[in-house]
C-alpha positions in Angstrom: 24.3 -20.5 -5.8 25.1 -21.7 -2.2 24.5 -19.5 0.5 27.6 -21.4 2.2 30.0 -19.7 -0.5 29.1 -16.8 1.7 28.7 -17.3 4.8 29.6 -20.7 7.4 27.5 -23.1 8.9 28.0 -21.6 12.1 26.9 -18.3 10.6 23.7 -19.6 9.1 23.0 -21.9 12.0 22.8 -18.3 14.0 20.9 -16.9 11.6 18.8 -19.7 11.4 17.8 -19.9 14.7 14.0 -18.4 16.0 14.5 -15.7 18.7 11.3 -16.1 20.9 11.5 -12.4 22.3 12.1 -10.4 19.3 9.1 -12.7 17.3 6.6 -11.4 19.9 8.1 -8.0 19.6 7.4 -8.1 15.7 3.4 -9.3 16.7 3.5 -6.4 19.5 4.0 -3.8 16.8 1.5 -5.3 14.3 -0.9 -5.4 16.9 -0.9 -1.8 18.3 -0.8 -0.5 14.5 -4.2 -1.9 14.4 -5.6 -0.7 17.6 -4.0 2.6 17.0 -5.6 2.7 13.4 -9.1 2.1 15.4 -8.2 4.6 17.8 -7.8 7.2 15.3 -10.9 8.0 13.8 -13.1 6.9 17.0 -10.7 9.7 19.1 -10.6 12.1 16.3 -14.0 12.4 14.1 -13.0 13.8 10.9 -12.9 12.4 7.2 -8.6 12.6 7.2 -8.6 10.2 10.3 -10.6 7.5 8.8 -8.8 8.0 5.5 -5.4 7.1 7.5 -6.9 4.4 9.2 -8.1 3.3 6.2 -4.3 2.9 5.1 -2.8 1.6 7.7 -4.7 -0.4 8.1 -4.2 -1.6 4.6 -0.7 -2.1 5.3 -1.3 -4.3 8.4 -3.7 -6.3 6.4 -0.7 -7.1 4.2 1.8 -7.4 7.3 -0.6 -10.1 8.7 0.1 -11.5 5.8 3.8 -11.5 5.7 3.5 -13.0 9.3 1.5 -16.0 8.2 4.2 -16.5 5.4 6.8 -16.6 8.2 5.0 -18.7 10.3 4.2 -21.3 7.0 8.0 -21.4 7.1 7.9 -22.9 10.7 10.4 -21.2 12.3 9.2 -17.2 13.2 8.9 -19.2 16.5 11.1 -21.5 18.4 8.3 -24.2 18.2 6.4 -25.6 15.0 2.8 -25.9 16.8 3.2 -22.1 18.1 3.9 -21.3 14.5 1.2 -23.2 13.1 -1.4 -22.5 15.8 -0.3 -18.3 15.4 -0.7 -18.7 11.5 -3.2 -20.1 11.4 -5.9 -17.9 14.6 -3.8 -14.9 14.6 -1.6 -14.2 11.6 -3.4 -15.5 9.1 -7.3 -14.5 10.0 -7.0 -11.1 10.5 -6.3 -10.3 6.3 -8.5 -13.8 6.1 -5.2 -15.4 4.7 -5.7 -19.4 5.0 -3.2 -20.8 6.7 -3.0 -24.3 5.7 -3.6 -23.6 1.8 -0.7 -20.8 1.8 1.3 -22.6 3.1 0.8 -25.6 0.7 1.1 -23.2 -2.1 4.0 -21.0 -1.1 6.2 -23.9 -0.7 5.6 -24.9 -3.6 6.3 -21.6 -4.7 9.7 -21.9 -2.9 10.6 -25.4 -4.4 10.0 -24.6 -7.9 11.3 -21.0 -8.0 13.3 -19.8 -11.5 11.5 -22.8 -13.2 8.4 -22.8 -15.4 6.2 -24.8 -12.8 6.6 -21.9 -10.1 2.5 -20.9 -9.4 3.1 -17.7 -8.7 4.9 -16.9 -12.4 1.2 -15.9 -13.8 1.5 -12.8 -11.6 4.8 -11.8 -12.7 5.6 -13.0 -16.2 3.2 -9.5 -17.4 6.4 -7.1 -16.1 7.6 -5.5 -17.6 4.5 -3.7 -19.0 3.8 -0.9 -21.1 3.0 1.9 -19.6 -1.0 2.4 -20.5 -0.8 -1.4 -19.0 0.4 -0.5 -15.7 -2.0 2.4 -15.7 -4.8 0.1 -16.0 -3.9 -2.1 -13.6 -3.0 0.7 -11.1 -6.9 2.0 -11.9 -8.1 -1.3 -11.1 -6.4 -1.1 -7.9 -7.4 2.4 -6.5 -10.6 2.5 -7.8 -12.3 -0.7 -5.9 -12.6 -2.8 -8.9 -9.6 -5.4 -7.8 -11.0 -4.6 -4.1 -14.2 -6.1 -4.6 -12.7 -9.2 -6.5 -10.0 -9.9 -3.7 -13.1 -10.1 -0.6 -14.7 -12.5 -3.1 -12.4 -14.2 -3.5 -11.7 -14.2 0.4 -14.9 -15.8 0.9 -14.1 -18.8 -0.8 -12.1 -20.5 0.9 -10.2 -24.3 -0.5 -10.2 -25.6 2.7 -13.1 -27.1 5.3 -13.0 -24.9 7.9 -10.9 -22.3 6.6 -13.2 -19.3 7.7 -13.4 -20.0 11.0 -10.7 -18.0 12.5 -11.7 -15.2 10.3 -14.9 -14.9 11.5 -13.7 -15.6 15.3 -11.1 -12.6 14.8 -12.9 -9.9 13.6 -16.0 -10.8 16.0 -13.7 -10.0 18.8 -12.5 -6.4 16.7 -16.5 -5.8 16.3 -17.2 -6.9 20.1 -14.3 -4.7 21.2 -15.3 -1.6 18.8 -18.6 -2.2 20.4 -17.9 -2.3 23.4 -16.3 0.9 23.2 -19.3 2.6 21.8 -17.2 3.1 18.1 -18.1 0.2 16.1 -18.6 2.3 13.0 -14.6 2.3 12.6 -14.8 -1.4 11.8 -15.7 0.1 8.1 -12.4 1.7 8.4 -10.9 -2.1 7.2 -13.0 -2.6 4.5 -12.7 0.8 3.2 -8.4 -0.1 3.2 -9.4 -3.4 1.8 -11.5 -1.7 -1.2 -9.0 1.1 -2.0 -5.5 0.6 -0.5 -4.7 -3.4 -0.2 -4.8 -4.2 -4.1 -2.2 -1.4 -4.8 0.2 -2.6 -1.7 0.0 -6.1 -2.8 0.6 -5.0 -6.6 3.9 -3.1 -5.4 4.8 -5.7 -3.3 4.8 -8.6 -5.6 6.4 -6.3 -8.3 9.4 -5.9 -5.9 9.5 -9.3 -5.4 9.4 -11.0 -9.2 8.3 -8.0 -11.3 10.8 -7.5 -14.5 13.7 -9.2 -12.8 16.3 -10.5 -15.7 15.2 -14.2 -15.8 12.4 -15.8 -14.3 13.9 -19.4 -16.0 17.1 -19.0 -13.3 17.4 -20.9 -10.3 20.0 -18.2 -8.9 17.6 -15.4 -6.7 19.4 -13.4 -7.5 18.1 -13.7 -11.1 14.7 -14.6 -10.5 14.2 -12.2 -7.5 15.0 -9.0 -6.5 15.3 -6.8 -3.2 14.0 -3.4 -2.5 15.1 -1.2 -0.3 12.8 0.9 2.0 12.5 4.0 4.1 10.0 4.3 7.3 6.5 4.7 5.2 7.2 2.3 2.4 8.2 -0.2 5.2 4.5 0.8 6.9 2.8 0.1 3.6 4.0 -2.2 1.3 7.1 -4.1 2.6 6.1 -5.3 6.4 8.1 -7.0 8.9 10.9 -7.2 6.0 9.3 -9.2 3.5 11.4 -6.6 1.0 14.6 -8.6 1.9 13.4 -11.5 -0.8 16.2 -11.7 -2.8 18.1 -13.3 0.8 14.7 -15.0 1.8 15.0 -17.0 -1.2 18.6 -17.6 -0.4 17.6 -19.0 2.8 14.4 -19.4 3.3 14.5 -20.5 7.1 15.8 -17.4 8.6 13.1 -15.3 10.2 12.4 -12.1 8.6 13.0 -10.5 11.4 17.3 -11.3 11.0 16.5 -10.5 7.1 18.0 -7.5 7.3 21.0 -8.3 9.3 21.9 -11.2 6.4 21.5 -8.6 4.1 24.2 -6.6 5.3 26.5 -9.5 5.8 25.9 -10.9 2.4 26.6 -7.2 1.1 29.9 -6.7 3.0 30.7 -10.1 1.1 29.8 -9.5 -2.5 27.3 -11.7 -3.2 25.2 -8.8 -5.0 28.4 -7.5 -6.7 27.5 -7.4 -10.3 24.1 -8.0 -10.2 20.4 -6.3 -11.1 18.8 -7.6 -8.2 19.1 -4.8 -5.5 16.2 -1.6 -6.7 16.6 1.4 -3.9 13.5 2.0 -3.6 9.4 1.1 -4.9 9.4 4.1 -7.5 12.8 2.1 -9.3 10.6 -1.3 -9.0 7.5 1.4 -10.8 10.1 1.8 -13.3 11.6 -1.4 -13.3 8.1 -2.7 -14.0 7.2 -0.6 -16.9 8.6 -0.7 -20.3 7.7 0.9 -24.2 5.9 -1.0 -26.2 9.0 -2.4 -27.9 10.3 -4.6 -24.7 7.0 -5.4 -22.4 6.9 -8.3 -21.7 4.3 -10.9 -23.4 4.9 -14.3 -22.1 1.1 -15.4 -20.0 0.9 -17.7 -17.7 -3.0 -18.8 -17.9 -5.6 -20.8 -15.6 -4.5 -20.3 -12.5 -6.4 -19.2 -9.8 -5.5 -17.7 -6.2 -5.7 -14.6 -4.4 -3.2 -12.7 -6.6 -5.4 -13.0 -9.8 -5.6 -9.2 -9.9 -2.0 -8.9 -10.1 -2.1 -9.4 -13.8 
C-alpha cells in the first residue's frame, strides 16, 4: 500500500523533512532523564531512589536506542554526517548499540519486511505464545537471566572498533559521577540493564511484530502494528515514538519525532479503517501476544544471532 493513496507529495515532502531544533530538543530530554536518574539516588540515599533510577534509566537505555535507529535512517538531522557522527558517539554508545552494524541490519530489516528473509522474524514468529511461555520468558527477563546474556553479548561487538565510543561515553558518566563525589550511582545502569532493559525491549518488540495477522504481507499494516501510549509507557518502553511503527514502516524517512503527527493524519484519512493493527495500549499487545495452547504460534525461525536473541 502507497502512502501517496493517503497523503500528497507535498504532504510527505513536509513530513519528510529533518527539523534541526525539535531533533536537539528530542536529545535535550534524553539527556536530562539520565542526569536526573543520577541525580536521584546521589541527592536522595535511600533503596526507592536507586530502584527508580534503576528504571529509568532502563528506559533511556532503550530510547538511546530508538535515537540510533533514527539516526541509521539518516534523516533525525538535517545532515547525513551529523546523523552518522550522533549515532554513532552519542546515540548509539550510551546503551552500547553499534552504529554501523544496526544500521546494516535494520535496513535490511526494512527492505525485506512481510517476507520470509526479514532477520528480525526469529524474534517474532514465537507470538502468539501460550501463556506458561510468556511467563517464562517474562522470568527470564525480571530475574537477570536475559540481563546477563544481553551485556555479553554487548561485549562482542561485529565490528573493529565498535567499542570505542562505549567505553569513551561512560568514562566521561564515571569521571563526571566522580567528580561529584557519587560514583557508586554508576551501578544504578547496570542494575536497570540486569533487571528492567530485557522486559522493555520484550514489550517493545511485541508491539512492534508480536502476533500481528501476517508476518508473510508486505502491507504494515499486516505485518506491523501500532501501540498507543500514555506518559509512563512512553518513559519506558515506547521512547521518542518508536510505538508509531505501523506509519514508520509506511514511511520510513519521517523522523520520529512527526510520527505522531502522520498518525493522526493517516487516521483522519482511513488508512487503519478496517484493520488489526492499532492495540490501545502494552497490556492489549500482553494479550495480543499470548494465546491457549490451541492457537500459539509454532513457526521458529533458527540460527540467527543478534542482540534480540532473548526475545524468543
Amino acid at each position: 500500500m502507497n502512502i501517496l493513496s493517503y497523503i500528497n507529495k507535498q504532504e510527505l515532502r513536509a513530513f519528510t523533512t529533518a527539523d534541526n531544533w525539535r531533533a536537539s530538543g528530542v536529545v535535550i530530554v534524553n539527556v536530562a532523564l539520565v542526569a536526573a536518574s543520577f541525580a536521584l539516588p546521589a541527592l536522595w540515599h535511600h533503596p526507592v531512589a536507586w530502584i527508580i533510577a534503576s528504571v529509568v534509566l532502563a528506559g533511556r537505555a532503550l530510547g538511546f536506542a530508538i535515537l540510533t535507529h533514527d539516526a541509521a535512517h539518516l534523516n533525525f538531522f538535517t545532515s547525513r554526517r551529523v546523523n552518522q557522527w550522533m549515532g554513532k558517539w552519542v546515540f548509539g554508545a550510551l546503551p552500547n548499540v553499534p552504529y554501523a552494524a544496526y544500521r546494516r541490519g535494520h535496513l535490511e530489516h526494512h527492505r525485506t519486511a512481510g517476507t520470509g528473509a526479514d532477520p528480525d522474524l526469529a524474534f517474532v514468529t514465537g507470538y502468539p505464545a501460550t501463556r506458561a511461555s510468556l511467563l517464562r520468558k517474562l522470568l527470564r527477563d525480571i530475574s537477570g537471566v536475559n540481563g546477563v546474556k544481553g551485556i555479553v553479548y554487548q561485549f562482542q561487538p561485529t565490528d573493529r572498533g565498535a567499542l570505542y565510543p562505549v567505553f569513551l561515553m561512560h568514562g566521561l558518566i564515571i569521571a563526571a559521577l566522580w567528580a561529584l563525589g557519587v560514583p557508586e550511582v554508576y551501578a544504578c545502569w547496570w542494575l536497570g540493564q540486569l533487571f528492567v532493559f530485557p522486559l522493555l525491549l520484550r514489550l517493545r518488540v511485541m508491539g512492534e511484530h508480536g502476533g500481528v495477522p501476517d508476518h508473510m504481507d508486505r502491507d504494515p499494516r499486516r505485518n506491523t502494528a501500532t501501540t498507543l501510549v500514555g506518559p509512563l509507557a512512553r518513559l519506558l518502553i515506547a521512547p521518542n515514538f518508536v510505538n508509531y511503527h505501523v506509519e514508520h514502516h509506511m514511511a520510513a524517512t519521517v523522523p520520529g519525532y512527526k510520527l505522531p503527527a502522520l498518525h493522526r493524519l493517516l487516521r483522519e484519512r482511513g488508512y487503519f479503517d478496517g484493520t488489526e493493527c492499532l492495540a490501545a495500549s502494552y497490556s492489549a499487545v500482553v494479550r495480543r501476544c499470548t494465546a491457549t495452547n490451541a492457537n500459539a504460534a509454532t513457526r521458529r525461525t533458527s540460527g540467527v544471532r543478534g542482540a534480540l536473541n532473548n526475545m524468543r
